[in-house]
N, C-alpha and C positions, 0 to 999 in steps of 0.2 A: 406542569413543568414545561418549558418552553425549551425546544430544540433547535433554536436560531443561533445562537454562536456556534455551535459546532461544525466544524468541517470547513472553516474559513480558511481562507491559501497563507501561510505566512508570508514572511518580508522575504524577497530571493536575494541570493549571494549566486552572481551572477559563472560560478566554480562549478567542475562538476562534483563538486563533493557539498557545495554550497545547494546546487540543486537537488541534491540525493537527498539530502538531510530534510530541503525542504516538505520532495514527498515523503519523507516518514516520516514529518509532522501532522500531515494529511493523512495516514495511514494510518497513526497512531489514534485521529481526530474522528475517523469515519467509525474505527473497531470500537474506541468506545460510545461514539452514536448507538449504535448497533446493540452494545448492549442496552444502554440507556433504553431505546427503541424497546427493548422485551421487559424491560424493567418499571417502567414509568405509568403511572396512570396520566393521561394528556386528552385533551376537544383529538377525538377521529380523526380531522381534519388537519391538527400536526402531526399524529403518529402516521396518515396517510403523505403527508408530505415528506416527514424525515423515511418513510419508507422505500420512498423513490429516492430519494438523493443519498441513500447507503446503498438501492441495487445500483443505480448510475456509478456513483464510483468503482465499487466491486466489479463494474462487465466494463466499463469505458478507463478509468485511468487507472486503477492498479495494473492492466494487463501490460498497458504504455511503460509502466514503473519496471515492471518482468523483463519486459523487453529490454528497455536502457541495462539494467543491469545485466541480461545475460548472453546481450546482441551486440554493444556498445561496452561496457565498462570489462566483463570476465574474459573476452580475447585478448584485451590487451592487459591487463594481469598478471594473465596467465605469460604472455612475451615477457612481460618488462618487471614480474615482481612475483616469479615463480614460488617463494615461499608461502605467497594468503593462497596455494591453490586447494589446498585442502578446506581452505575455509570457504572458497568460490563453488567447489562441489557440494559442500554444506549448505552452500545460500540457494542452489538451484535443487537440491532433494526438497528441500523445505517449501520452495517453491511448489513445488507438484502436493504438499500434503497440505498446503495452504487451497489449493484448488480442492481437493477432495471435500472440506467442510465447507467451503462456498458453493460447492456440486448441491449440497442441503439448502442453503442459505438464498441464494438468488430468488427460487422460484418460490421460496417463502417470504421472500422478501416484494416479489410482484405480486403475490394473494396479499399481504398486507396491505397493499394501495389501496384495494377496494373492501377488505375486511380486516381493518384494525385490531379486529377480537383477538386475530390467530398468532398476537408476537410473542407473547409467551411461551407460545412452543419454540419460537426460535434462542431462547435464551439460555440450554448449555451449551450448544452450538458456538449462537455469537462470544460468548464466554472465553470458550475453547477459541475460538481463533484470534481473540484480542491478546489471551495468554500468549499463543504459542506465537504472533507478530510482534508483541514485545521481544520474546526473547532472543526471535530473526533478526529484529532491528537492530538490537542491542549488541549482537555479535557482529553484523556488516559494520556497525559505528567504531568497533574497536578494534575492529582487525581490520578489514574487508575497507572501508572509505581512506583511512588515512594513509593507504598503500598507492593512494593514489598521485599523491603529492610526488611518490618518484618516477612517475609517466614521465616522459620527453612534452616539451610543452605545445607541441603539433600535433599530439596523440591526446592532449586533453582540449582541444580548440576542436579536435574531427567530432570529439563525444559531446561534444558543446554545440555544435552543428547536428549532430546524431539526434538528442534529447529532442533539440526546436525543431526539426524534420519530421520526428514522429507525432510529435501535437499540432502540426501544420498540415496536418493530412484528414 
């Protein structure tokens, strides 16, 4: 089974709710690599390949995703659209118990590169975190992103500048 479509960038909307969405198409694209990755009989030489490019995401642009959302998008929320705050403290709890089964994941996921045998073991793991990013996603999509639309529009141009500042680095 061939692990090349996966984890392709979609089309951007150029919004910051346009590019929010985008990364949790990516998020959504890598967790289920991931599991696929534990799941799949594949030549070594793709499960070595999609094993890198699920730790690459997990250590390089989820943490930039963290960021935008709890550096850039939750200050100003919390100013300008005080009611999703409960939902904004929900999205950064989850944040931190998203990291604890990636605390498992990464470094099983760099033995994978060189020993393909071992992804199995990653598979309630990858499981558990594809679950439990759905259902974070799922909640920022319907509370949490469209709170956004009542920003002042100099306060969604700074997070549009924020987001390309932190991939420019």
């Amino acid at each position: 089974m061939s692990f090349v479509h996966l984890g392709r960038k979609p089309a951007t909307d150029e919004t910051p709710s346009g590019l929010l969405l985008d990364c949790h198409a990516r998020i959504r694209s890598f967790a289920q690599l991931a599991v696929r990755l534990a799941e799949d009989d594949a030549p070594n030489a793709e499960l070595a390949d999609a094993a890198a490019r699920v730790h690459r995401y997990f250590t390089q642009a989820l943490p930039l995703h963290v960021a935008d959302e709890e550096q850039s998008l939750a200050p100003r929320l919390r100013r300008f659209a005080p009611d999703v705050g409960e939902a904004l403290a929900t999205m950064e709890l989850e944040h931190r118990a998203h990291d604890e089964i990636l605390a498992n994941l990464v470094p099983a996921w760099d033995a994978l590169r060189s020993d393909p045998s071992l992804r199995r073991d990653t598979l309630d793991d990858a499981r558990r975190l594809r679950s439990q990013l759905e259902t974070h996603l799922a909640a920022e999509e319907r509370v949490v992103l469209p709170a956004i639309a009542r920003l002042p529009a100099e306060e969604a141009r700074a997070i549009l500048a924020e987001l390309r500042a932190r991939r420019a680095t």
